[in-house]
C-alpha positions as a printed NumPy array, in Angstrom:
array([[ 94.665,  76.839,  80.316],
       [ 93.882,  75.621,  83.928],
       [ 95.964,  78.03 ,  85.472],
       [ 93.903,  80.874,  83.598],
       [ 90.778,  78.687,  84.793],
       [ 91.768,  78.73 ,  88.196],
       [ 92.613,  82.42 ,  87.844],
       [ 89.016,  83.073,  86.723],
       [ 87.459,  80.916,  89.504],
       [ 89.617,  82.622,  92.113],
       [ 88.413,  86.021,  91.094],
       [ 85.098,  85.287,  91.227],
       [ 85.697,  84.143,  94.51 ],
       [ 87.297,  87.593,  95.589],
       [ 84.686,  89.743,  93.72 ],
       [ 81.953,  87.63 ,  95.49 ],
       [ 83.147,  87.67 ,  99.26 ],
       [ 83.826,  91.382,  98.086],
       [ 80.358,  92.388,  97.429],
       [ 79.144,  91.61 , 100.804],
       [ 78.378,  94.314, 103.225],
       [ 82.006,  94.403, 105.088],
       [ 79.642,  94.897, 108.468],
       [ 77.918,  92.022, 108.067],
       [ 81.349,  90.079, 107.161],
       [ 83.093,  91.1  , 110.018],
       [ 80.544,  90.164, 112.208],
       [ 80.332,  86.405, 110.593],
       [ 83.624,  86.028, 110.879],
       [ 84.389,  87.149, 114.516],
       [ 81.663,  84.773, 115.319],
       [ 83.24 ,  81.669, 113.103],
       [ 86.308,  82.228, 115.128],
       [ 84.968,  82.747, 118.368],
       [ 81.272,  82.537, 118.993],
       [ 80.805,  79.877, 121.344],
       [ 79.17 ,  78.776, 124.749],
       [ 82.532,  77.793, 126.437],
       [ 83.69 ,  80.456, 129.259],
       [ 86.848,  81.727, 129.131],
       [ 89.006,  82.002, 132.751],
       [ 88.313,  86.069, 132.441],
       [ 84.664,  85.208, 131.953],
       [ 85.067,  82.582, 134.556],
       [ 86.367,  85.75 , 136.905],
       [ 83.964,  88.434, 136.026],
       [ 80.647,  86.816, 135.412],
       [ 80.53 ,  85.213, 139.339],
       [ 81.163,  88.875, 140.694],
       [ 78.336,  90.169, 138.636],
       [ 75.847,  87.675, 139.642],
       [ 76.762,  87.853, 143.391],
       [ 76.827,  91.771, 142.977],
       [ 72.662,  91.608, 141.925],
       [ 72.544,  88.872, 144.076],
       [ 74.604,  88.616, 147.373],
       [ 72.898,  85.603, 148.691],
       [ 74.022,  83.761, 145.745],
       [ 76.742,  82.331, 147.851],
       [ 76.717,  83.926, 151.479],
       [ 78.982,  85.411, 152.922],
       [ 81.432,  84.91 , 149.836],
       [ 84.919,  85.951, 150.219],
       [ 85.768,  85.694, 146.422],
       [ 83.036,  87.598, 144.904],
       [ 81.597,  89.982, 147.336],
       [ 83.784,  92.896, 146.484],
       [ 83.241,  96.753, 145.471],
       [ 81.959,  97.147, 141.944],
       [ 84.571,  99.979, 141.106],
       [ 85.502, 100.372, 137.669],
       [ 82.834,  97.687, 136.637],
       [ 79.785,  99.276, 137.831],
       [ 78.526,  99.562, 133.957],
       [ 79.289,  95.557, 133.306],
       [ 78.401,  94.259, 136.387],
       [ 74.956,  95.924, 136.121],
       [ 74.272,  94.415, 132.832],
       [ 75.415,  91.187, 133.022],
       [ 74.219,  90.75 , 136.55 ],
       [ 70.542,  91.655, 135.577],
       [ 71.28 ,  88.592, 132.464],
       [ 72.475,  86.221, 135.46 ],
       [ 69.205,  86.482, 137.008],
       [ 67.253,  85.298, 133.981],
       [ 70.131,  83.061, 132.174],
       [ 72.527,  80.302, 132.842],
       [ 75.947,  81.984, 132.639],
       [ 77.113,  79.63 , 129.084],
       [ 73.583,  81.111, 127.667],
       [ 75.339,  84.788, 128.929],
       [ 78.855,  84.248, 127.467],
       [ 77.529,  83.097, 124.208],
       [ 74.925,  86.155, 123.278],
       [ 77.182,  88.794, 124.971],
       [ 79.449,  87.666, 122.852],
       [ 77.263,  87.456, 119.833],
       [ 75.908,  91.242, 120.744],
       [ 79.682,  92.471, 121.581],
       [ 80.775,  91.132, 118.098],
       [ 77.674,  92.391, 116.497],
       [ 79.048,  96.496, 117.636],
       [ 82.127,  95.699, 116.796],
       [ 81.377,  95.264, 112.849],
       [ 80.324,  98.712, 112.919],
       [ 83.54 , 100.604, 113.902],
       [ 85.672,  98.232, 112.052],
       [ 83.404,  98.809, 109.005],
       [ 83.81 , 102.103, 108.794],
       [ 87.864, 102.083, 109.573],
       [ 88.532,  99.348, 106.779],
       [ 86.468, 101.681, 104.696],
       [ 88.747, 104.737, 105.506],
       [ 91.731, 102.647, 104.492],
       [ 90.14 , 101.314, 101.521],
       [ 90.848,  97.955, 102.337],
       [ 88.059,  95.422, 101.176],
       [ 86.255,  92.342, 102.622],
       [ 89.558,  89.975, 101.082],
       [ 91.781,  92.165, 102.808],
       [ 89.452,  92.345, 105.754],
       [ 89.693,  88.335, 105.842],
       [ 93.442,  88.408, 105.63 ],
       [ 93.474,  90.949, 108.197],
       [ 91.347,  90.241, 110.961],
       [ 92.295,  86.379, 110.899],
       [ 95.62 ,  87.308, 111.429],
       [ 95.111,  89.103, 114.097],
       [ 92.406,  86.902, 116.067],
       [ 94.363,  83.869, 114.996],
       [ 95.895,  83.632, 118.311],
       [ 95.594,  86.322, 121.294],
       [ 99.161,  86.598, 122.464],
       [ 99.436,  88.297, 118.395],
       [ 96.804,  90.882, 119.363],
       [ 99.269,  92.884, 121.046],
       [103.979,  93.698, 120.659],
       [103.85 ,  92.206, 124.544],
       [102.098,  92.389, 128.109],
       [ 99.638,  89.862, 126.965],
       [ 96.919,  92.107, 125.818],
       [ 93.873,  91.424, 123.334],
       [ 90.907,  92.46 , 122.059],
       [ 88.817,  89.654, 120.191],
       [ 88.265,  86.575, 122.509],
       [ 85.596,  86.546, 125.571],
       [ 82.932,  88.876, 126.366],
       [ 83.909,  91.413, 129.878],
       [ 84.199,  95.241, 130.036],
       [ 87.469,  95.965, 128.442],
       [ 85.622,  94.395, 124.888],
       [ 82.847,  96.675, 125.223],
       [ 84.994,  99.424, 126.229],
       [ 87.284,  98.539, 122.484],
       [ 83.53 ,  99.237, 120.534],
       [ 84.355, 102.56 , 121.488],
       [ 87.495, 103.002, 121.262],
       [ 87.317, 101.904, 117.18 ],
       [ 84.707, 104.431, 116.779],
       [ 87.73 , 106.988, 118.716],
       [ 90.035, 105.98 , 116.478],
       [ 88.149, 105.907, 113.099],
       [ 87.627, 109.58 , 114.122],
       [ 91.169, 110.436, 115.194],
       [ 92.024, 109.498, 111.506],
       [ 89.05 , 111.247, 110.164],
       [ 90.231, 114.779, 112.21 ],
       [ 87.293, 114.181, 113.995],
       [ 88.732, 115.241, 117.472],
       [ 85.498, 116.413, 119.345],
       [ 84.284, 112.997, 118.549],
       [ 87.688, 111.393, 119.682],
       [ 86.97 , 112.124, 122.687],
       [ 83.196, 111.386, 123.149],
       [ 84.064, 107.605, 122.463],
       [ 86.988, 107.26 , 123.93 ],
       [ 85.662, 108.695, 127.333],
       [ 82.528, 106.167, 126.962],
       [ 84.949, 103.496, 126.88 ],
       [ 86.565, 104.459, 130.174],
       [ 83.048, 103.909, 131.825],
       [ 83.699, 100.745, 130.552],
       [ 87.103, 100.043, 131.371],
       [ 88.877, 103.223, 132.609],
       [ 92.393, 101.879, 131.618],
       [ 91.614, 101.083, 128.215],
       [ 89.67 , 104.242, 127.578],
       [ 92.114, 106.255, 129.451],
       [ 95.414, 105.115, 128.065],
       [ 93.978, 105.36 , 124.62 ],
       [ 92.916, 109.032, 124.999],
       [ 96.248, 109.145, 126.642],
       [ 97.52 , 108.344, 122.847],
       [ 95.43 , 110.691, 121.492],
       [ 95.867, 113.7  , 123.246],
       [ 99.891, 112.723, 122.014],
       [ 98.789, 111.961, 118.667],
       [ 96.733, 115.327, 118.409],
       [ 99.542, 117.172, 120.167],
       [102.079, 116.048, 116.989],
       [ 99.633, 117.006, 114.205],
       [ 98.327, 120.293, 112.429],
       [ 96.138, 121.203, 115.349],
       [ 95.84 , 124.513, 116.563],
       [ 95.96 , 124.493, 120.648],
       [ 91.86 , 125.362, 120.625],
       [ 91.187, 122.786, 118.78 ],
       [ 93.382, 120.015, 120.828],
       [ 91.72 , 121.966, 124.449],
       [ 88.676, 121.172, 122.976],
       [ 89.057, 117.756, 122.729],
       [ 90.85 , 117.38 , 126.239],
       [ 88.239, 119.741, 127.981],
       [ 85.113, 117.415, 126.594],
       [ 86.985, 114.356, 127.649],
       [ 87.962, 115.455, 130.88 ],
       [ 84.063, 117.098, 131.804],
       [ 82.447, 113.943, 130.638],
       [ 84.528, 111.136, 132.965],
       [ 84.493, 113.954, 135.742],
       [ 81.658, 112.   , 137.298],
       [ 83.39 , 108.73 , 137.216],
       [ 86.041, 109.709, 138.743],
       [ 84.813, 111.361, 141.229],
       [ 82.469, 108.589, 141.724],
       [ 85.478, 106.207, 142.171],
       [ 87.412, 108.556, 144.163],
       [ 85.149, 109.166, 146.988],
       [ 84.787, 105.426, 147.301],
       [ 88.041, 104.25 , 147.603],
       [ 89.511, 104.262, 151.195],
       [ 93.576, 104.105, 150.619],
       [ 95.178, 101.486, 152.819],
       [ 98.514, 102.823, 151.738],
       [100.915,  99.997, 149.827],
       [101.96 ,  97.705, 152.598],
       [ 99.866,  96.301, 154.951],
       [101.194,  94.295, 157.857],
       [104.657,  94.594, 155.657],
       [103.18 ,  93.341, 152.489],
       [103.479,  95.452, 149.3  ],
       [100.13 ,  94.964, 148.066],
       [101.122,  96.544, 144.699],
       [104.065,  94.414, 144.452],
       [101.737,  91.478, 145.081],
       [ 99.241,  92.505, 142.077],
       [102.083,  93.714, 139.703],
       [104.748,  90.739, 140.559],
       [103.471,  87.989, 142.113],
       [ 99.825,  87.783, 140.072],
       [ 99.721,  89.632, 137.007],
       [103.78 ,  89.873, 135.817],
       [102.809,  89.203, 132.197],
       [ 99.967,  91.834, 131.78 ],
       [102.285,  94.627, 133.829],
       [105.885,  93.504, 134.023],
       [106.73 ,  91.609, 131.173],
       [110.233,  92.543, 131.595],
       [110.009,  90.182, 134.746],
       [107.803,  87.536, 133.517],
       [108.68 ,  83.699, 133.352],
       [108.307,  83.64 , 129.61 ],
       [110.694,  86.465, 129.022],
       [113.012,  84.68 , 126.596],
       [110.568,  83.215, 124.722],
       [107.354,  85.434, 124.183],
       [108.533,  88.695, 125.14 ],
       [112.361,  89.434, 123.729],
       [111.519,  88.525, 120.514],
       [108.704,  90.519, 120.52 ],
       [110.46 ,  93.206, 122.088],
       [113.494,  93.222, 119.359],
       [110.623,  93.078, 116.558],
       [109.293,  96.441, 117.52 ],
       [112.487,  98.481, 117.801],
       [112.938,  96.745, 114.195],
       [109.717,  97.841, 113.447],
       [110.205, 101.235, 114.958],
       [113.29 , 102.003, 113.08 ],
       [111.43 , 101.368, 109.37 ],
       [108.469, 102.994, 110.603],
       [110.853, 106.272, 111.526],
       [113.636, 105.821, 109.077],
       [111.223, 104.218, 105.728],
       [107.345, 104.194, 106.056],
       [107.392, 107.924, 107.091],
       [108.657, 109.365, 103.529],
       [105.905, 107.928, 102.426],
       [103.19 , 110.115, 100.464],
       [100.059, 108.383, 101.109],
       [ 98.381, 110.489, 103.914],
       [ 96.605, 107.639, 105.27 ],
       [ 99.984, 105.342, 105.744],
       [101.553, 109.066, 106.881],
       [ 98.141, 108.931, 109.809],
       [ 98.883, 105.639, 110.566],
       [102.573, 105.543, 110.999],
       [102.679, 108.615, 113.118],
       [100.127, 106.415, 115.227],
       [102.373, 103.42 , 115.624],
       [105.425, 105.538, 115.796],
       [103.857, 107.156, 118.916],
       [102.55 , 103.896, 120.481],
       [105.888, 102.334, 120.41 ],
       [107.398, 105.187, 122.063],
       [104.57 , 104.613, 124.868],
       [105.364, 100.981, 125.126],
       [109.486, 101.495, 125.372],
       [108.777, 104.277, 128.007],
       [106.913, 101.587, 129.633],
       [109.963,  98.746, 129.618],
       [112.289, 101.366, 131.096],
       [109.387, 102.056, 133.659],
       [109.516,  97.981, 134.574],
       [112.985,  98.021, 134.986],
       [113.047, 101.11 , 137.806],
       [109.293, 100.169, 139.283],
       [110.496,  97.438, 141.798],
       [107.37 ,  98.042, 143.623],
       [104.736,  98.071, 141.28 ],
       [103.455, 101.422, 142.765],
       [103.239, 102.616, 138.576],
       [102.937,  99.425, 136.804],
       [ 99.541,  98.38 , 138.552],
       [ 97.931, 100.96 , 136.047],
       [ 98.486,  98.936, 133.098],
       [101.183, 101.291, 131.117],
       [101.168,  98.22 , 128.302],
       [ 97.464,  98.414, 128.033],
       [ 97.962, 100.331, 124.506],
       [ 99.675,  97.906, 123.241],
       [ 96.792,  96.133, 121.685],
       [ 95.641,  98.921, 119.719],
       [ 99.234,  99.454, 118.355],
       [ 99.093,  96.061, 117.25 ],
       [ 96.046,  96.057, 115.165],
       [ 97.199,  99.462, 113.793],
       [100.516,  98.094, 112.668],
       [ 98.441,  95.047, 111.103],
       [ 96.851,  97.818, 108.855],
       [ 99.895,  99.821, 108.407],
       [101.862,  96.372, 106.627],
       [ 98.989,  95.678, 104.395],
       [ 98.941,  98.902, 103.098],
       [102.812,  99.202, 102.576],
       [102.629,  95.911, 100.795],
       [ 99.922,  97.432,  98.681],
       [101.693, 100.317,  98.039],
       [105.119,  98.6  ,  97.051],
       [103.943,  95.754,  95.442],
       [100.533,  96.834,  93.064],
       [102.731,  97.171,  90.104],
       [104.971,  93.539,  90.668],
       [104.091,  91.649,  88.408],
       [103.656,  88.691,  91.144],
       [101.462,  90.261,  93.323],
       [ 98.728,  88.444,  92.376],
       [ 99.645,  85.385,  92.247],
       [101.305,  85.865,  95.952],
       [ 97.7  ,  87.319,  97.041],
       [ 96.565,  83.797,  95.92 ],
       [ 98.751,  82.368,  97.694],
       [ 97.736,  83.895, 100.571],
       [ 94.949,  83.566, 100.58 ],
       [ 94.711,  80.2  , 100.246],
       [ 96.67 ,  79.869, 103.449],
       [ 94.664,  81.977, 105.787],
       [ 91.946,  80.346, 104.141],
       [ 93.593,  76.566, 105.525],
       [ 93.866,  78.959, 109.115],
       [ 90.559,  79.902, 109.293],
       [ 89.085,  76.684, 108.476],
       [ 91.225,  75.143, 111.303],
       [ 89.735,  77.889, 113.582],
       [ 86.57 ,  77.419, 112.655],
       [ 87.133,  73.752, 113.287],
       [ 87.928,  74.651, 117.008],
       [ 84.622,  76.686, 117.329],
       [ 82.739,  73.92 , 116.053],
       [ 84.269,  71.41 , 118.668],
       [ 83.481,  74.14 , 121.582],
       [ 79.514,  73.661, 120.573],
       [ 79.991,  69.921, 120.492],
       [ 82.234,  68.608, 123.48 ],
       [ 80.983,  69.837, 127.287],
       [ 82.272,  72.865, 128.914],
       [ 84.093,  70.632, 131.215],
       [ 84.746,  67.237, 132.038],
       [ 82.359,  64.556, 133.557],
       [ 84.025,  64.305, 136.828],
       [ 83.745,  67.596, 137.919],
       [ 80.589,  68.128, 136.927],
       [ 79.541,  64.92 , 139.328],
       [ 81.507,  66.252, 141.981],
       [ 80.04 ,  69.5  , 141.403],
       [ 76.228,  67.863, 141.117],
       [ 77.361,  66.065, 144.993],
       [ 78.456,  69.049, 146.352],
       [ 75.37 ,  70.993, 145.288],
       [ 73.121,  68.58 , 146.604],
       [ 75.03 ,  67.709, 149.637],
       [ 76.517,  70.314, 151.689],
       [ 74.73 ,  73.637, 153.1  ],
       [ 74.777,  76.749, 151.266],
       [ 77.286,  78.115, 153.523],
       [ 79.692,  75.585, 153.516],
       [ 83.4  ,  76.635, 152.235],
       [ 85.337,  74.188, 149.914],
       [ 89.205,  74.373, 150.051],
       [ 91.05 ,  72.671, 146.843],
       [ 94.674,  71.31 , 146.884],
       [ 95.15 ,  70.722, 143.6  ],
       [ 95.08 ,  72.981, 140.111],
       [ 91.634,  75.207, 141.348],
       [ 88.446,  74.644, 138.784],
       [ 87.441,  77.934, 138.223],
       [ 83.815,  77.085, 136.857],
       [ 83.448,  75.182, 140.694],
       [ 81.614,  77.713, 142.529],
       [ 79.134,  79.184, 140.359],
       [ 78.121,  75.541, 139.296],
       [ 78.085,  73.937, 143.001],
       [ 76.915,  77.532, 144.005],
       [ 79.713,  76.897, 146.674],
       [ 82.912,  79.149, 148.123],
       [ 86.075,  78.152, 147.024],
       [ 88.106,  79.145, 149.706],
       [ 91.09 ,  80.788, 147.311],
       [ 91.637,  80.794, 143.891],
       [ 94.353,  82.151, 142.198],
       [ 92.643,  83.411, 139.182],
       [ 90.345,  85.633, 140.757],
       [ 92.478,  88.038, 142.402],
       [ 91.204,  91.053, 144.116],
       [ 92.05 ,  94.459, 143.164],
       [ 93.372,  95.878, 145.361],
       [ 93.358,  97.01 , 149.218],
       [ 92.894,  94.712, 152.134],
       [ 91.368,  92.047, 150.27 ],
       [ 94.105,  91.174, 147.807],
       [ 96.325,  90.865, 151.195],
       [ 93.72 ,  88.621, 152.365],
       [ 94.138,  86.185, 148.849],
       [ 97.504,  86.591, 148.954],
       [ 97.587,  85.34 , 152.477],
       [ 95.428,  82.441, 151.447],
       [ 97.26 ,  81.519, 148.455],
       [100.317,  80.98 , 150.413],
       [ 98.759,  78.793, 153.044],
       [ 97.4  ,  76.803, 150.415],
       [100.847,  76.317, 149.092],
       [102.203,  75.521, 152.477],
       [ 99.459,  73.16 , 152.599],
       [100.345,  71.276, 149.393],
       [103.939,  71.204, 150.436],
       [103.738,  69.874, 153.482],
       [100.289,  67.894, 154.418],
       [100.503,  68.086, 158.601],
       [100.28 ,  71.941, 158.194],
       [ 96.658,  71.283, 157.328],
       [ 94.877,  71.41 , 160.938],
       [ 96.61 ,  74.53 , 161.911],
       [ 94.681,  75.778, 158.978],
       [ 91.622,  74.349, 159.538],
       [ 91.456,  75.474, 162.636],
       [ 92.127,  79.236, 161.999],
       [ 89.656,  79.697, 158.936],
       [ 85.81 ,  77.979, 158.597],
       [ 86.785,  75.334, 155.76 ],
       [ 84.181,  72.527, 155.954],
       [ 85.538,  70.658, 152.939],
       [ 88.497,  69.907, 151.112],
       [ 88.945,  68.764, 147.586],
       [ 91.821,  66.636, 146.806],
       [ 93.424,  64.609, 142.999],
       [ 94.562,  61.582, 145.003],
       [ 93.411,  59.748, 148.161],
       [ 94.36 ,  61.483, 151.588],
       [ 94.749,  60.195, 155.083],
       [ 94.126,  62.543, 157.581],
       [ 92.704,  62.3  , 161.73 ],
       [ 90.566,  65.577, 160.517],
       [ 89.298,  64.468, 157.116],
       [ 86.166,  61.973, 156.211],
       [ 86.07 ,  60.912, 153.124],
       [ 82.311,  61.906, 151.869],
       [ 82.616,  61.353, 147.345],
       [ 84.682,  60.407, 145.095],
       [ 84.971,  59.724, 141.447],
       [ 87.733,  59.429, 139.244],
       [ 89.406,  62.208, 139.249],
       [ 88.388,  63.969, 142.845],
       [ 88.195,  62.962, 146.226],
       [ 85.795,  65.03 , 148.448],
       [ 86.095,  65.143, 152.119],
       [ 84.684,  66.635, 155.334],
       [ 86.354,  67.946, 157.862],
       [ 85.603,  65.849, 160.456],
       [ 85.301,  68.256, 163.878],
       [ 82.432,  70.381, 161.47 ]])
């Protein structure tokens, strides 16, 4: 009798969330997992470089975020303009709100296409935002976290690939070259896919030139644009490989993953799990007769192959000259379509068991206990500061303190929220590495005299007196003939450099 109570209750439950318009519960529930005014480190990157872009007296002179808009012309424009009107927490948290607001459209109408409801939206979608290294097999990838250019540029590429499914192909590649305005690697690696996708299906050659013609004539301008802007300083300059340097020394788990530090523990496992899953998508879920698991399959199928092609690319690349385009940048996308591909396998094998709905319970219940715990951790995000007391009185000093010109040079782990609060240069940081050309020599350059620095402390006047540093932030007291100690607090010790 309870259990039949409890049965009752729980379907009421289902056919309640089920009734609600699957736009509006997407949205709700990106923003109970995520919506919050805390910047993330790519936020922490990209928002400073839009507001000095509007604004290049901002901080003068800046070495780390005057650079060449590029491939974020689009983004820096908008959230630049925000910057000038907003702090950047009030910027994170409604671009966010807005970016997660567009994304409940697309997803709407692919759930809908797959007939998968608001429950199986829920199980779905949690799963998948539950933590970011599962939004993609491996290279780090996601898609639902902070707000920058790539997550605009995924609106459209949902929209691409509802239509891809839908044999839709003119429309495939409207979206998916919008996207690469936003983020030319994500939109062009995904119409990359496509144009693979299309080339495997029952598509006449018209219909597939088509597609490729109205992509092609509508990023012309783009690329053109970023063509006759770039000035090549070839790969190595003054014998450093600048690509190796962006592919191997600073971004090895986004482009080499094959080479990165966690490579026994978050990447070959995730590596043998796709050729698993590759062999039952090739050798089981392909005999399938659903058309829509058939669609899906063949899209997974073909990612896969993308990503292995990839790996064998990382192990011959030694110089980064390929890998610096991203190849694992699909990866994300084959992710969240193998997501929908298991739920609808399950479905399909399991409708009849006569468990099946008890184990959906049971399921539910659990990413129910997930969920809450997420939600938990957005809550605590609106209640606890964005950072902690110290550094906002040593940025609150600094700000008050020291000229507008004046160049701050940390030895310890670098606060990336630092120089947009103290509206101060941080001499390097590691995080916010250029892309390319003579200016990510330049970091690199600066990241290793920093290290020198930390290693061994007399090194530090030679440095001071090659670059203007006027201050130096240190995690435990100093002595030093060249340093005055100005502030200090708890956690940081501020000096001057005492022949400024």
């Amino acid at each position: 009798m309870k259990n039949n109570s409890f049965t009752e209750y729980f379907s009421k439950i289902i056919n309640l969330i089920n009734r609600v318009d699957s736009r509006i519960f997407i949205f709700v529930l990106l923003c109970l997992n995520l919506l919050s005014f805390h910047l993330y480190s790519n936020e922490e990157a990209y928002f400073p470089l839009a507001k000095q872009y509007i604004d290049p007296d901002w901080i003068p002179n800046s070495f780390t975020f005057s650079e060449w808009v590029g491939t974020r012309f689009l983004f820096q424009n908008i959230v630049g303009q925000a910057l000038k009107y907003f702090s950047f927490e009030t910027v994170a948290f409604w671009g966010r709100f807005l970016n997660f607001l567009a994304f409940s459209f697309p997803l709407a109408l692919i759930f809908k296409k797959f007939k998968i409801s608001n429950i199986g939206i829920f199980l779905l979608l949690q799963l998948f935002i539950l933590n970011t290294g599962m939004q993609a097999f491996f290279g780090q990838e996601w898609i639902f976290r902070a707000f920058e250019s790539k997550t605009i540029a995924y609106v459209f590429i949902f929209y691409s690939l509802y239509y891809l499914f839908s044999e839709k192909y003119i429309k495939v590649a409207v979206f998916a070259a919008i996207a690469t305005y936003f983020h030319i690697l994500v939109g062009g690696w995904f119409f990359c896919f496509c144009g693979i996708y299309m080339l495997f299906s029952k598509l006449n050659f018209i219909q597939l030139l088509k597609s490729v013609v109205t992509y092609v004539i509508m990023v012309s301008p783009f690329i053109l644009y970023l063509t006759s802007h770039i000035e090549s300083d070839g790969s190595l300059i003054n014998g450093v490989n600048i690509d190796w340097v962006y592919v191997y020394f600073r971004n090895t788990h986004h482009t080499a993953p094959l080479m990165w530090k966690k490579f026994t523990s978050d990447v070959l496992p995730r590596i043998l799990a796709s050729v698993g899953l590759f062999g039952l998508c090739v050798f089981y879920v392909r005999n399938f007769n659903d058309g829509l698991i058939r669609k899906l399959n063949k899209a997974v199928v073909i990612i896969l192959i993308m990503l292995f092609t990839a790996l064998i690319v990382n192990l011959l690349d030694k110089e980064g000259h390929i890998l610096k385009f991203y190849l694992f940048r699909i990866a994300s996308i084959g992710t969240f379509c193998t997501y929908i591909l298991s739920f609808l396998v399950f479905r399909s094998i399991c409708k009849d068991w006569r468990y099946y709905y008890r184990v959906k319970q049971f399921v539910f219940i659990a990413i129910c206990m997930l969920f809450i715990i997420r939600v938990g951790r957005t809550v605590n995000h609106f209640m606890k500061p964005a950072v902690n007391s110290e550094l906002v009185e040593l940025t609150s000093y600094v700000k008050h303190n020291t000229d507008l010109t004046d160049v701050v040079l940390w030895l310890d782990k670098d606060e990336q929220s630092f120089s947009r609060r103290a509206r101060r240069e941080s001499w390097v940081v590691r995080k916010f590495d250029p892309g390319g050309g003579k200016k990510i020599y330049e970091w690199y350059i600066r990241v290793h005299k920093r290290d020198e620095v930390i290693k061994d402390f007399s090194k530090l006047p030679k440095l001071l007196s090659d670059y203007k540093i006027d201050y130096v932030v240190t995690k435990k007291r100093v002595r030093s003939d060249v340093l005055i100690e100005k502030y200090h607090n708890d956690l940081y010790y501020l000096y001057m450099i005492s022949n400024k």
